[in-house]
N, C-alpha and C positions, 0 to 999 in steps of 0.2 A: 401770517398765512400767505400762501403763492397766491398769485393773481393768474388772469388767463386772458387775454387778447384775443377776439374773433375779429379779424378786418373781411373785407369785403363780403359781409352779409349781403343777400338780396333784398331788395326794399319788403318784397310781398312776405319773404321769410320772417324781416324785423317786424314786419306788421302782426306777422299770426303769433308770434310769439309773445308782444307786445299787449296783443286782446286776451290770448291766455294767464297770460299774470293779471292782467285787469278782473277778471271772471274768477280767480282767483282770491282776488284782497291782494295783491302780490304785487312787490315789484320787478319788473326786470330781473335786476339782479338777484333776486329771490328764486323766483321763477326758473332764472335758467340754472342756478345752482343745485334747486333742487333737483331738475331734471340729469343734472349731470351726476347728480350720486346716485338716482335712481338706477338710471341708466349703467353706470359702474359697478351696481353691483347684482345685475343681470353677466353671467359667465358667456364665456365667446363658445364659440364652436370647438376651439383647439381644446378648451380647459374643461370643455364638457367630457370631451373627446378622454382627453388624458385623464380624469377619473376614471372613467368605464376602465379605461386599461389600467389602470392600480386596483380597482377594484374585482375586475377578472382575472389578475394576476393573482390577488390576494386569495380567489375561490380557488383555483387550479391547487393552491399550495395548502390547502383546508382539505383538500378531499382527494383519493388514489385514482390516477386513470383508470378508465373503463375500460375492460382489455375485452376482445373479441370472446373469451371461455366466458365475461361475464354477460353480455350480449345472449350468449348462447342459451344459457342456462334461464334468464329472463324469460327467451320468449318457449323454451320446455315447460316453466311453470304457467306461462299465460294458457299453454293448451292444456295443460295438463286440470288446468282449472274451469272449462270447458262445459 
């Protein structure tokens, strides 16, 4: 399995993370591994982002544009139902 090298943590950083595995049952390396899958498999912004647009591409191509006659006609039955 890879491994992962953090250098230059900050003392007060190793320290909280340190109490966190402790409060845990955990070691260290437990601790911060777990948070790092956790962590991975929370989506970024971009990969949220690119769903929405596959998935709005994927509705536009399910369903016929709206055309201005169909608009029209909408808001004739809205009054017409009045």
């Amino acid at each position: 399995m890879p491994n992962i090298q953090v250098k230059n943590v900050p003392p007060e950083i190793h320290a909280i993370l340190r109490d966190r595995a402790a409060q845990n049952h955990q070691s260290l390396q437990e601790f911060i591994l777990e948070t790092l899958i956790k962590s991975s498999e929370i989506p970024t912004d971009k990969e949220i982002f690119e769903r929405l647009r596959q998935d709005m591409d994927a509705a536009r191509e399910e369903r016929p544009p709206i055309t201005r006659q169909m608009i029209l006609d909408a808001i004739d039955e809205g009054r017409a139902g009045r």
